[in-house]
VMD Tcl script that builds the backbone (N, CA, C; Angstrom):
set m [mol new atoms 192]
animate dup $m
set s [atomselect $m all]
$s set {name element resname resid chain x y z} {
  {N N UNK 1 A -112.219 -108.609 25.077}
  {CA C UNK 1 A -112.916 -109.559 24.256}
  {C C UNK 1 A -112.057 -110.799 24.005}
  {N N UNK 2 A -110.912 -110.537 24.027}
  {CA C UNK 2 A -110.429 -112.080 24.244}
  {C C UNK 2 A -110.284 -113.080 24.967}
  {N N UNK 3 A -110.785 -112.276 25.861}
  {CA C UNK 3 A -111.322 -114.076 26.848}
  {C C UNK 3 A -112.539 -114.644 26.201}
  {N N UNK 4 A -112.828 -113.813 25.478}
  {CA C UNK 4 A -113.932 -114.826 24.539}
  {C C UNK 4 A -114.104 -114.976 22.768}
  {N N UNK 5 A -112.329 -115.177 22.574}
  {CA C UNK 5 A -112.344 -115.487 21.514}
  {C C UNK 5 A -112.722 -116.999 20.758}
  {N N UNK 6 A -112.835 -118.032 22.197}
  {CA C UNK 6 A -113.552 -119.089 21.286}
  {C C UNK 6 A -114.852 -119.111 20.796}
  {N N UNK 7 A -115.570 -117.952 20.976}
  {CA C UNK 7 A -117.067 -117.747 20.609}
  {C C UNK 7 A -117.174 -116.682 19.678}
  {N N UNK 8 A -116.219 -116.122 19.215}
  {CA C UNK 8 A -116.296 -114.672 17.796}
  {C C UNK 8 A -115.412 -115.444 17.207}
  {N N UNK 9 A -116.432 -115.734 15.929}
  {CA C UNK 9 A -116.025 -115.639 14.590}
  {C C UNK 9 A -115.174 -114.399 14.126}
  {N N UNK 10 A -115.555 -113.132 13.792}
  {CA C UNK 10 A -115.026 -112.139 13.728}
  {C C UNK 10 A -115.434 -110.673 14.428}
  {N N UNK 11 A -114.682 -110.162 14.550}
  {CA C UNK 11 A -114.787 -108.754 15.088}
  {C C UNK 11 A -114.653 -107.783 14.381}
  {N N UNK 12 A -115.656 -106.788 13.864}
  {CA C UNK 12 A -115.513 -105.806 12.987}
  {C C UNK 12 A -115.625 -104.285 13.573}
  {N N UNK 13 A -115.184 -103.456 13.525}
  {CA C UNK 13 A -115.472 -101.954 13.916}
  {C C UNK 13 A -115.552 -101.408 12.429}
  {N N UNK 14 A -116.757 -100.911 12.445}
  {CA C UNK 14 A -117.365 -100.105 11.305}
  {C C UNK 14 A -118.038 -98.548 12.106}
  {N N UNK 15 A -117.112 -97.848 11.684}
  {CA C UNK 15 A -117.502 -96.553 12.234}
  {C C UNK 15 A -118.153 -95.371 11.263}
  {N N UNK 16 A -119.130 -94.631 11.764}
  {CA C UNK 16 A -120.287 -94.049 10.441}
  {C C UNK 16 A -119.504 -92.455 11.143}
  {N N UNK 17 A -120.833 -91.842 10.307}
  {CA C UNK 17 A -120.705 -90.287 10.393}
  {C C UNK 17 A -120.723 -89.460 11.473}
  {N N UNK 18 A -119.347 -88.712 12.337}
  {CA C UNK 18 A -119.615 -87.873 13.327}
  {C C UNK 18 A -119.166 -88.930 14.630}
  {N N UNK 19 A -118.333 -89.817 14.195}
  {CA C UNK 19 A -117.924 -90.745 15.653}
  {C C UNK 19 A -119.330 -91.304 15.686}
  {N N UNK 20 A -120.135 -91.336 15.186}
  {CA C UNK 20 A -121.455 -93.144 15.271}
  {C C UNK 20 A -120.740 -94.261 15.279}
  {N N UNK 21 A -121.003 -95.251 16.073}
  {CA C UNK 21 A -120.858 -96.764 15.115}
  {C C UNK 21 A -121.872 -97.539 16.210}
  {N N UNK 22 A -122.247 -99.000 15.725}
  {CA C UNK 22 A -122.576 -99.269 16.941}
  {C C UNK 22 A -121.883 -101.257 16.709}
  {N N UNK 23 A -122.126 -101.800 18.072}
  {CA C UNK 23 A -121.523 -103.194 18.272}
  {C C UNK 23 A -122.290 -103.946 18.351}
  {N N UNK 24 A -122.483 -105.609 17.241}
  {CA C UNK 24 A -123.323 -106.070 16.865}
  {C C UNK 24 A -122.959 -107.275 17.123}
  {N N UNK 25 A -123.813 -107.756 17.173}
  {CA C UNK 25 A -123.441 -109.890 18.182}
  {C C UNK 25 A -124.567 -110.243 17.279}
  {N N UNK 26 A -124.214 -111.246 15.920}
  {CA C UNK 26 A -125.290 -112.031 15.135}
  {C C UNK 26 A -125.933 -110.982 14.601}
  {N N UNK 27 A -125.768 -110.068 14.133}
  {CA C UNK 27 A -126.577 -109.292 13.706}
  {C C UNK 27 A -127.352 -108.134 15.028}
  {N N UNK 28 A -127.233 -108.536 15.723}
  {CA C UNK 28 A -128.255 -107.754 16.920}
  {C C UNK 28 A -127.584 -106.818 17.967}
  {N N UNK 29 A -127.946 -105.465 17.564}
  {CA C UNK 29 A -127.293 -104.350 18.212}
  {C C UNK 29 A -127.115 -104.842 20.026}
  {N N UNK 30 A -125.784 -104.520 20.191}
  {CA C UNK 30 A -125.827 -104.261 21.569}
  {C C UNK 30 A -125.446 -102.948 22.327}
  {N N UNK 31 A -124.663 -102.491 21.350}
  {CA C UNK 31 A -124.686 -101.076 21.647}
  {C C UNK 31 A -124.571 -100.126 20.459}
  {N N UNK 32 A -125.148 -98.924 21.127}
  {CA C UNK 32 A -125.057 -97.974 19.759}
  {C C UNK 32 A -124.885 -96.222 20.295}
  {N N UNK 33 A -123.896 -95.922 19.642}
  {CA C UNK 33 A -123.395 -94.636 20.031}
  {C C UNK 33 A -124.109 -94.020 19.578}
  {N N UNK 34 A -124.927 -93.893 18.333}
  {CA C UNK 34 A -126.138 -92.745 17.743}
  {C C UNK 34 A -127.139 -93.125 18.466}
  {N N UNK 35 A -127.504 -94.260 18.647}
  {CA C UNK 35 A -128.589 -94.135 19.221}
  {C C UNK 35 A -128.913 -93.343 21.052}
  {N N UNK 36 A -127.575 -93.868 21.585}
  {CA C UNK 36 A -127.728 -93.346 22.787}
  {C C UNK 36 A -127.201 -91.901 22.847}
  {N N UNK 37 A -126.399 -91.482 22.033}
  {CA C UNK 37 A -125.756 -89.885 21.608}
  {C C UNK 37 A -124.548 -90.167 22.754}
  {N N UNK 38 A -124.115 -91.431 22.838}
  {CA C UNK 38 A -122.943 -91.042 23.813}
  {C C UNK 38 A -122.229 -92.309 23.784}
  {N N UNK 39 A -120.429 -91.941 24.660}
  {CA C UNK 39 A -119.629 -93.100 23.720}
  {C C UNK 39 A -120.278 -94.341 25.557}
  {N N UNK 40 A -119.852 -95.649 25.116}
  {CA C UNK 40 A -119.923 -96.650 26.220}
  {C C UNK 40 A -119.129 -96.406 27.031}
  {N N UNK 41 A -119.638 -96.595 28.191}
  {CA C UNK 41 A -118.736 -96.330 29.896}
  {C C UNK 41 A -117.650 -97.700 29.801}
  {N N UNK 42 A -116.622 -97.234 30.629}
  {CA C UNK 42 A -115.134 -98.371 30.537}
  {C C UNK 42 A -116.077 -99.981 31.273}
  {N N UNK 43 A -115.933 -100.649 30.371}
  {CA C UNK 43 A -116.515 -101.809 30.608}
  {C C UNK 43 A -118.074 -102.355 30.332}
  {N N UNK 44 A -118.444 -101.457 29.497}
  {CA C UNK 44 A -120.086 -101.364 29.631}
  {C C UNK 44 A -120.477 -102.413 28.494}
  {N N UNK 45 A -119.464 -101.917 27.216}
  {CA C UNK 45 A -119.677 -102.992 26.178}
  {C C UNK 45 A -119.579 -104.656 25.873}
  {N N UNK 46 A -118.332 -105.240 27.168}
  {CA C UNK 46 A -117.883 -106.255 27.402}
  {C C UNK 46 A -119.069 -106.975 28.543}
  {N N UNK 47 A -119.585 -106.249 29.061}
  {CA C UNK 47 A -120.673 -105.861 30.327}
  {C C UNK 47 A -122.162 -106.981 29.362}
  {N N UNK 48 A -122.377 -105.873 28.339}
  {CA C UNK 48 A -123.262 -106.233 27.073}
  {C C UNK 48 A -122.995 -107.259 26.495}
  {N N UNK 49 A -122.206 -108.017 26.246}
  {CA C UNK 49 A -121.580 -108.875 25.395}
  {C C UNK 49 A -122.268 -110.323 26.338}
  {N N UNK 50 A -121.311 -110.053 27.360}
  {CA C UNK 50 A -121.707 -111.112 28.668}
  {C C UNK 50 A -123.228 -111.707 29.200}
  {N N UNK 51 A -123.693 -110.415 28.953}
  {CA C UNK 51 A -125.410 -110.828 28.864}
  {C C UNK 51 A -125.756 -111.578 27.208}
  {N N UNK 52 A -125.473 -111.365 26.305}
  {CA C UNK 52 A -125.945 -111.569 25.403}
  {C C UNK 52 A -125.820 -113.122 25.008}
  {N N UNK 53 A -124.408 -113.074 25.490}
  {CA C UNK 53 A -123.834 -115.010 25.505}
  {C C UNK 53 A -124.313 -115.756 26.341}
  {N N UNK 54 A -124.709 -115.091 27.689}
  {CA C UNK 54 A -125.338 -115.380 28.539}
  {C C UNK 54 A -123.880 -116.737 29.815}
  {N N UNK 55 A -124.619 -116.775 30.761}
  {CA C UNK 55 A -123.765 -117.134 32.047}
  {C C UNK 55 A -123.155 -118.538 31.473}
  {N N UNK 56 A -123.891 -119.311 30.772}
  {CA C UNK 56 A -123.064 -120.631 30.231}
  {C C UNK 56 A -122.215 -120.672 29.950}
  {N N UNK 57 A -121.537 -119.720 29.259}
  {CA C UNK 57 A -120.313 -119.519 28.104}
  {C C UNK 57 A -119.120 -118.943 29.039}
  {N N UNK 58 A -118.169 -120.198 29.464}
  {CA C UNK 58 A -116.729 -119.616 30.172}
  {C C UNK 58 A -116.146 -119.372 29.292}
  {N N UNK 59 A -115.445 -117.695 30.403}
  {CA C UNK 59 A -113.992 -117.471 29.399}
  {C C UNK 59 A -112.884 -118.287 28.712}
  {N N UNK 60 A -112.150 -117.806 27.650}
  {CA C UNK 60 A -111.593 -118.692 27.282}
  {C C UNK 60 A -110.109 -118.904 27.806}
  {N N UNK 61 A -109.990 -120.143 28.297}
  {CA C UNK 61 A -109.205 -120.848 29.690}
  {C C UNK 61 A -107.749 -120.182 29.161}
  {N N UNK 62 A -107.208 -119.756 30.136}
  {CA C UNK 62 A -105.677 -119.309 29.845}
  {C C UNK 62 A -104.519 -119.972 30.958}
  {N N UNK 63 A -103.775 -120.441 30.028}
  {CA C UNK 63 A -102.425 -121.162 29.985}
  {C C UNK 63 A -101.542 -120.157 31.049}
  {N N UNK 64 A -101.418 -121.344 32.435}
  {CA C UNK 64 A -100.523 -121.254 33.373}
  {C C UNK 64 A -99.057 -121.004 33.087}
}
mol reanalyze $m
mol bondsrecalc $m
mol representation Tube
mol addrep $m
């Protein structure tokens, strides 16, 4: 997620009952461990994120 820290305000992990939590962009679920009963595949959430910002939004440029 930090290649796209010029676009998060903040990042919160709020984790519920039994390993639940889920990951929220503006309010709007993008993923959710209760709901799907299972944790996100390596890359799936950053995967989610990318759609949500959509293709306009470059990473944030890193120093040569």
């Amino acid at each position: 997620m930090t290649n796209y820290q010029h676009v998060i305000d903040r990042f919160i992990l709020i984790t519920g009952e039994k390993g639940a939590f889920e990951v929220k962009v503006n309010d709007d679920v993008i993923f959710s461990k209760k709901t799907l009963g299972r944790h996100a595949e390596p890359g799936e959430v950053l995967r989610l994120f990318k759609e949500y910002i959509g293709p306009d939004v470059e990473p944030y440029p890193r120093s040569k």
